[in-house]
N, C-alpha and C positions, 0 to 999 in steps of 0.2 A: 356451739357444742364443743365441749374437750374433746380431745381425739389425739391419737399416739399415733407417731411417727409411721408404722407401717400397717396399711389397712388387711384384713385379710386377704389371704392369697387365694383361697376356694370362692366362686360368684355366688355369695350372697343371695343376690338376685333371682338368679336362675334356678336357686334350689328352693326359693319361696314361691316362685314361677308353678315347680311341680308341687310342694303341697299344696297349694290352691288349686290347682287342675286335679289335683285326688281326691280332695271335698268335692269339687262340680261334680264329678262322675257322681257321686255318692247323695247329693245335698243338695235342696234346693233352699238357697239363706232368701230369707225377705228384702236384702239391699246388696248392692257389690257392695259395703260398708263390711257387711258380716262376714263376706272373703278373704276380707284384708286383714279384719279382724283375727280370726279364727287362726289363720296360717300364721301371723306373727305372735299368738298367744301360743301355738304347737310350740315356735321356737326358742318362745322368752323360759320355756317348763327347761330346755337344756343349760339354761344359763340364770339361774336362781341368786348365786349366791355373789351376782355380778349386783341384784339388787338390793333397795333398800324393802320392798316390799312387792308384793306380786298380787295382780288383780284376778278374782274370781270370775268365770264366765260363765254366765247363766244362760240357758236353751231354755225357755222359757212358750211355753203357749196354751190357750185358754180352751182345748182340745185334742183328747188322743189321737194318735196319726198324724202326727207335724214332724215327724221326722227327730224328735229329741233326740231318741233313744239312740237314731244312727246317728246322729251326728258325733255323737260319743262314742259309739262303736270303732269311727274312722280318729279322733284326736286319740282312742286307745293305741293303734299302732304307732302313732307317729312322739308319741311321750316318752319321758325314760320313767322306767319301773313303774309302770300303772297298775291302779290299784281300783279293781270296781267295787262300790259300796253301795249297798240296797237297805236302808235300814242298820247301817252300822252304829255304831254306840259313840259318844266322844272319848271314851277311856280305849277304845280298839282302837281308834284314828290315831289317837297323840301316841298311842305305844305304839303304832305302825310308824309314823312319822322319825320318833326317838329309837327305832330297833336299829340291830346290828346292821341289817341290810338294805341302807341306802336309803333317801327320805325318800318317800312315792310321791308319784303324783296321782292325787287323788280325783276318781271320776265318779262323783254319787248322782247314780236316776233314782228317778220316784220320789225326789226331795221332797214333795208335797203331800208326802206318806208323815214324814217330821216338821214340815210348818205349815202343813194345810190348817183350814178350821177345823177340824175335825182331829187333829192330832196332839192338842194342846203343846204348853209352850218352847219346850226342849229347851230351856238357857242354858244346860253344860254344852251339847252341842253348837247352838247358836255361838256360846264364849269361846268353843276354839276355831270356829272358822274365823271368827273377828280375829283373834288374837293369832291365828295364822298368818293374817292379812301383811305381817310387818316382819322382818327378819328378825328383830329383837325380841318377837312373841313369844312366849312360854305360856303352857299349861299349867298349874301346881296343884300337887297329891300328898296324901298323906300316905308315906311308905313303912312297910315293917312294922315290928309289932311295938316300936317305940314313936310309930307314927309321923316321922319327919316331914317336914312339908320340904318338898323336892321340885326341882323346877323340871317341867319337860317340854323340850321344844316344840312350837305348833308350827312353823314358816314351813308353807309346802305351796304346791300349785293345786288348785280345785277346781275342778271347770262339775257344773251342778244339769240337771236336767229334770223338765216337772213343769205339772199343771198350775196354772194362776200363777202367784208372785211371790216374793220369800220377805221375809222381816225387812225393814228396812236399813236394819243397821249390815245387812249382807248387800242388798242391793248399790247401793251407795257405792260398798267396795268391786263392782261385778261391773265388765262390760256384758251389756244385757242383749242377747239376740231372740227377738222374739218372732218365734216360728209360725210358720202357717200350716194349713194341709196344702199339699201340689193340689193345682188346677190340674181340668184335667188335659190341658196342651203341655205341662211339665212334664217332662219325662227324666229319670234318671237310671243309672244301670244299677242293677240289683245286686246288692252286697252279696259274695258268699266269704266266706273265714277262711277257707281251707285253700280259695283262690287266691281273692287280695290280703290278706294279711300280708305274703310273705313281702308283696308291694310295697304295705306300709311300712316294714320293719325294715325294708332296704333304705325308703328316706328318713327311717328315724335316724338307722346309723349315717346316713349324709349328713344329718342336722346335727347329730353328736361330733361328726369330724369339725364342721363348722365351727360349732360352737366351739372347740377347742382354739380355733385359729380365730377366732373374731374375740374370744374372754378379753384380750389385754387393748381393743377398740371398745367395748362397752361400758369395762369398768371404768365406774367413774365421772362415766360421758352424762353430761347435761343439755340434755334435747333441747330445743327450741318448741314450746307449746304456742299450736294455734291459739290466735287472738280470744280474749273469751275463758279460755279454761285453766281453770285455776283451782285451787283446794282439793277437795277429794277426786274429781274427775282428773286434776293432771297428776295424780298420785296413780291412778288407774292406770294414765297411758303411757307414763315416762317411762316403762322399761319399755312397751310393745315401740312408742317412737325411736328408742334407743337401737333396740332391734332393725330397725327398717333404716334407720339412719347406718349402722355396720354392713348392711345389704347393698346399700346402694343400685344403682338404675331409679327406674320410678316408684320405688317399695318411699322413700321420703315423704313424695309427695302425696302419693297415693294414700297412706297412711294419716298422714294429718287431716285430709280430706272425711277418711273413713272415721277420724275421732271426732273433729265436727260435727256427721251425721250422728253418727249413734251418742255422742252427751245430748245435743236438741231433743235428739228422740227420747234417750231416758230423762228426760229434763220434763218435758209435753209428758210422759207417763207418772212425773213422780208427783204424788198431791203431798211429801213430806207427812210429818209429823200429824197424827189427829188434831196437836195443838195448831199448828200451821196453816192446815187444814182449817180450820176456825178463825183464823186470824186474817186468812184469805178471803174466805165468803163475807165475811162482814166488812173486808173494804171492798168485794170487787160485786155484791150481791143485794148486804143492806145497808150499809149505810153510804148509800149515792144518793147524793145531792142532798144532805142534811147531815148537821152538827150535832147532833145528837136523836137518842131513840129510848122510848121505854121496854125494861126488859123484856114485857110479855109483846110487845108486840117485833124485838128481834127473834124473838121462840118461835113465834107465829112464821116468820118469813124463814129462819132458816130451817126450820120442820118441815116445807113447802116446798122446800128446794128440791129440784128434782136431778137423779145421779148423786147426792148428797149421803153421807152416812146418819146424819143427824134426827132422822126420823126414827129410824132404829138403833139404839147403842146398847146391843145385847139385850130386846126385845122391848125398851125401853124409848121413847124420846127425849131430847135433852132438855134439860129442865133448868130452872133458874139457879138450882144448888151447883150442879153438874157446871153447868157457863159461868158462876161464878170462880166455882174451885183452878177452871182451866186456865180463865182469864186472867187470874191471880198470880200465875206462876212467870207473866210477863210485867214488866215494868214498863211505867211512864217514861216519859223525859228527866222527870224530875226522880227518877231510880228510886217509884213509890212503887208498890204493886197496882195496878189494874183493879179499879172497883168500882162500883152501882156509886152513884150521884142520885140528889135529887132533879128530877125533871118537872117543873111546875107546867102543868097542864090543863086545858079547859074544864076536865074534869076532875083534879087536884093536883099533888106532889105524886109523881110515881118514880119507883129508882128507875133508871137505868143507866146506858154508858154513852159516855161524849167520843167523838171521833177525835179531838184533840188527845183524849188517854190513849190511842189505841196508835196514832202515826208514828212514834221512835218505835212500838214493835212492828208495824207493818214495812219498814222501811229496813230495818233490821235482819227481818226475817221472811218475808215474803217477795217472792218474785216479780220481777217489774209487773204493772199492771197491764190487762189488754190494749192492742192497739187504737182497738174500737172503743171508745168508751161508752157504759149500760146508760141506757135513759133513767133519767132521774127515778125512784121510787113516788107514785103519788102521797099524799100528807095522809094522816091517819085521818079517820073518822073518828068523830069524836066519841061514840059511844064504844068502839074498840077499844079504848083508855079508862075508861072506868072502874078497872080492876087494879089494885096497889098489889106490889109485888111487896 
């Protein structure tokens, strides 16, 4: 890591100490990962423009009563200039962001009011949290009555909260804390506003003084990422490591520990792309133990799959047109597109696809395979082949 000659003079440490002990009161996280987490994302919101880019933190669970909405409650005291948003628009966010008074940090609940199923697609919004994601991001508008396209800055902090999961192109950029309801031996003490608030607002401004005296230790600094994380995940964590590296005590170690757990875990939740998605089950599902398969009988097996989307794709199953269109958008080794072969079978030529087309995408793109490997699929019966695709 870079680092300047004189480390902070305020401890770090001990102030990350208490906002972690302000959340316990408040929160019950599903790992000490999410402790770690949560108090060095409070402090990376004071120190923004130290980075290149700032990670979104999603409160995420598949259940009202998990605590989202407090958990947000409690990062609102401790943020500079927080900005609650319930169904905000992307044109109020970016002119909140670019206004005279300061970037906010933004804390939108009920996100799944705007990327549930039910709420169709939202891409302006979607496009400025992405392009938030980066210091360099802009919005662009058509201003006045001569219509100018104008650039408006989106780089802010967002910490999100909400039922099920959000687009994947937000996920990616989110450390993801996925909430539970308390058991019932969890106990926490019951927020009031008009009590702790004034708590919170005391360690924001300790985190404000901080950050003043720790800016000229972070800027610049190039953490040390645990073994393993790399691309978008150490883009996620490299300011929150920066942070915890300025802190010093066991915020270092602690920290790398807590990044660890939560990419594995958002790693084990993420199925990627629908395409990826696709490109996984047919190496880890159907095509084991055989060099090839006819299409109607890969329809057959991955229609079957069970936990799969591929039975239903908007009330629909995936069909030979569908698996061809998706398969197509990956390439061979030989940088062809992905396509139906003849398969000459007991009961004729039927198309389908060879596992030889499909290993430079699988390998490319898909996550190492299980530890365990699937028992083999048995061989077709022959009169299952008698339909040419």
């Amino acid at each position: 890591m870079t680092s300047t000659p004189n480390a902070p003079s305020i401890d770090g440490a001990a102030l990350l100490n208490d906002i972690e002990a302000f959340h316990r009161r408040f929160n019950i996280f599903p790992t000490e990962a999410a402790y770690v987490a949560v108090a060095l994302w409070d402090a990376h919101a004071h120190l923004l423009d130290c980075f290149d880019s700032t990670p979104r933190i999603a409160f995420l669970s598949p259940e009202p009563g998990s605590g989202k909405s407090r958990a947000l409650e409690i990062v609102e005291t401790l943020v500079p200039h927080p900005m609650v948003a319930v169904n905000a628009s992307a044109a109020a966010l970016f002119r909140a962001v670019s206004g005279p008074d300061g970037r906010p940090t933004i804390l939108f609940d009920e996100i799944d009011t705007i990327f549930g199923p039910k709420a169709g697609d939202n891409e302006e919004l979607r496009g400025f949290l992405n392009a938030g994601h980066r210091r360099t991001g802009v919005t662009y508008r058509c201003v006045g009555d001569s219509q100018t396209v104008t650039p408006f800055p989106s780089y802010t902090a967002v910490a999100v909260a909400g039922l099920g999961s959000l687009p994947d192109t937000i996920l990616t950029r989110s450390v993801i804390i996925r909430m539970r309801r308390r058991a019932r031996n969890e106990k926490v003490e019951p927020f009031r506003a008009r009590l702790h608030e004034k708590e919170g607002t005391a360690l924001r401004d300790r985190l404000a003084a901080w950050a003043e005296h720790a800016r000229g230790w972070v800027m610049g600094a190039w953490p040390e990422m645990p073994e393993g994380v790399t691309d978008r995940p150490a883009d996620v964590w490299e300011p929150l490591l920066a942070i915890a590296d300025a802190a010093g005590g066991d915020w270092p170690r602690r920290a790398r520990e807590a990044c660890v757990t939560l990419v594995k875990a958002s790693q084990l939740n993420d199925k990627g792309s629908l395409g990826v998605r696709l490109l996984t089950d047919l190496r880890d599902h159907v095509l084991i133990g055989v060099d090839k398969l006819p299409t109607i009988a890969i329809l057959d097996r991955l229609n079957s799959l069970d936990d799969a989307p591929w039975a239903d794709l908007n009330g629909k199953p995936l069909d030979n047109r569908r698996l061809s269109r998706m398969l197509g958008e990956y390439m061979t080794a030989d940088n062809e597109p992905i396509a139906s072969r003849n398969i000459r079978t007991t009961g004729g030529i039927l198309k389908g696809y060879y596992s030889e087309d499909l290993t430079d995408a699988w390998q490319r793109y898909c996550a190492p395979p299980p530890e365990s490997p699937l028992l083999p699929l048995q061989p077709l019966h022959p009169s299952s082949q008698a339909q040419k695709l």
